[in-house]
C-alpha positions as CSV (number, residue, x, y, z in Angstrom):
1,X,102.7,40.5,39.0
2,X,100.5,37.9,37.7
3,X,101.9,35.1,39.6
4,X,102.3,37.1,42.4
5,X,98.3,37.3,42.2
6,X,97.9,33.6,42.3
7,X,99.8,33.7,45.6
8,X,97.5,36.1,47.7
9,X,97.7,39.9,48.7
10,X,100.5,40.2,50.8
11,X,102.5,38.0,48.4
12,X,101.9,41.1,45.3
13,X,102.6,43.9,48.4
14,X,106.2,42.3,48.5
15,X,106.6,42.0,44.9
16,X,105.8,45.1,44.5
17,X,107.8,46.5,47.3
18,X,111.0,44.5,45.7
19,X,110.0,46.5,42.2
20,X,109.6,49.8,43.4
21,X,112.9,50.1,45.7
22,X,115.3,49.7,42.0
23,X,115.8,52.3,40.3
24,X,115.8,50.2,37.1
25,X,112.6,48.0,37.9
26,X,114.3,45.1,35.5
27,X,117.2,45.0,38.1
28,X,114.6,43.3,40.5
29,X,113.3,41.0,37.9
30,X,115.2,37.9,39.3
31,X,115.1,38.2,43.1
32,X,111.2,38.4,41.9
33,X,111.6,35.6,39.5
34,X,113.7,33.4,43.0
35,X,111.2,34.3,45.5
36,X,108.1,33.1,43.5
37,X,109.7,29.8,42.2
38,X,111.8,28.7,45.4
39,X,109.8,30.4,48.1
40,X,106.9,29.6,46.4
41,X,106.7,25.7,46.6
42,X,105.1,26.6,49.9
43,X,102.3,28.6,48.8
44,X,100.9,28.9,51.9
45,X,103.5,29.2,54.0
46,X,104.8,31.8,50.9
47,X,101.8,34.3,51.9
48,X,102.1,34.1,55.5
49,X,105.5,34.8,55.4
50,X,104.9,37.9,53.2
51,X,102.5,39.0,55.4
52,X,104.8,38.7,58.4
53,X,107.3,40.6,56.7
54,X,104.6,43.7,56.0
55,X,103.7,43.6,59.3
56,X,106.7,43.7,61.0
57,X,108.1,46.4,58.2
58,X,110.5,44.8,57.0
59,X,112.8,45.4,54.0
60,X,111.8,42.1,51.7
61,X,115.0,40.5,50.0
62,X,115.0,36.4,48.7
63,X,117.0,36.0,51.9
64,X,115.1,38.0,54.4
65,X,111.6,36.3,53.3
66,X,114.0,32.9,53.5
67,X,114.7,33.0,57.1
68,X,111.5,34.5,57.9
69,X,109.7,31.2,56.2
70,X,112.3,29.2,58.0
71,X,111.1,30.5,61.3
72,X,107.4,29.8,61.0
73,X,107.9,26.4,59.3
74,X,109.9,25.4,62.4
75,X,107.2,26.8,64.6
76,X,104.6,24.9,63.3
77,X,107.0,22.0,63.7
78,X,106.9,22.4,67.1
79,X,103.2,23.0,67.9
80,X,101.7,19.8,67.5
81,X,98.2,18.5,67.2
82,X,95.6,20.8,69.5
83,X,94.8,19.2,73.1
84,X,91.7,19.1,74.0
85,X,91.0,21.1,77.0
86,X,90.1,18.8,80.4
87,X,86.7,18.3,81.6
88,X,86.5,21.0,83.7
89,X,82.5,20.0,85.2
90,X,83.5,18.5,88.6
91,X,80.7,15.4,89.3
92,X,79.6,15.8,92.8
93,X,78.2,12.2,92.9
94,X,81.3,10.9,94.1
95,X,81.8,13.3,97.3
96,X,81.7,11.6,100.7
97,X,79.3,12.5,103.0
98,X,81.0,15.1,105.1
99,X,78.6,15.7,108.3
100,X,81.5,14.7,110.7
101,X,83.4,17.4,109.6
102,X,84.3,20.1,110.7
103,X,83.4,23.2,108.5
104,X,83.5,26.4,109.0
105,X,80.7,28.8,108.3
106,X,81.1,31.7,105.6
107,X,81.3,34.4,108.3
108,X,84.6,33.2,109.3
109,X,86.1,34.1,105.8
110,X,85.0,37.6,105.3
111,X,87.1,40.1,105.7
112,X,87.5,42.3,108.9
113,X,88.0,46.0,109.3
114,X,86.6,47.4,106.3
């Protein structure tokens, strides 16, 4: 349980989840022992994943918390850098002069028969 502390919450939650469904708690002490030393090269992504699996309630196993890790490494893969959101101020400096045109006045847009 100790290095499941240095891991974060969620990661001891899924330890403990692991320990508690054997009858004989020893019985669990290597999928334990695989899922903190192969799983958890990715500290990080080793916690999220754990906290994934709580919150969808999910039955933790080595393989289960595998694919799940799988999953959100590939989908930070795929997200890329943020964009920065357009310049959404529209500069009114560079309208034509529109006196020649024909413009209708705001009467002509409101709605009739209510």
């Amino acid at each position: 349980m100790n290095r499941a502390r240095n891991y974060g919450p969620a990661t001891v939650e899924v330890i403990t989840q692991i320990l508690d469904r054997t009858k004989i708690e020893a019985q669990a002490y290597l999928a334990c022992r695989n899922i903190l030393t192969e799983l958890g090269r990715k500290k990080g992504v080793l916690e999220e994943t754990c906290q994934e699996m709580i919150s969808i309630n999910g039955h933790p196993t080595y393989t289960s918390l595998k694919r799940v890790m799988a999953t959100i490494v590939e989908a930070k893969k795929h997200a890329g850098p943020a964009v920065a959101a357009a310049d959404n101020v529209k500069d009114l400096t560079k309208i034509q002069d529109l006196s020649g045109a024909f413009v209708r006045d705001p009467s002509h847009y409101q709605v009739r028969g209510l």
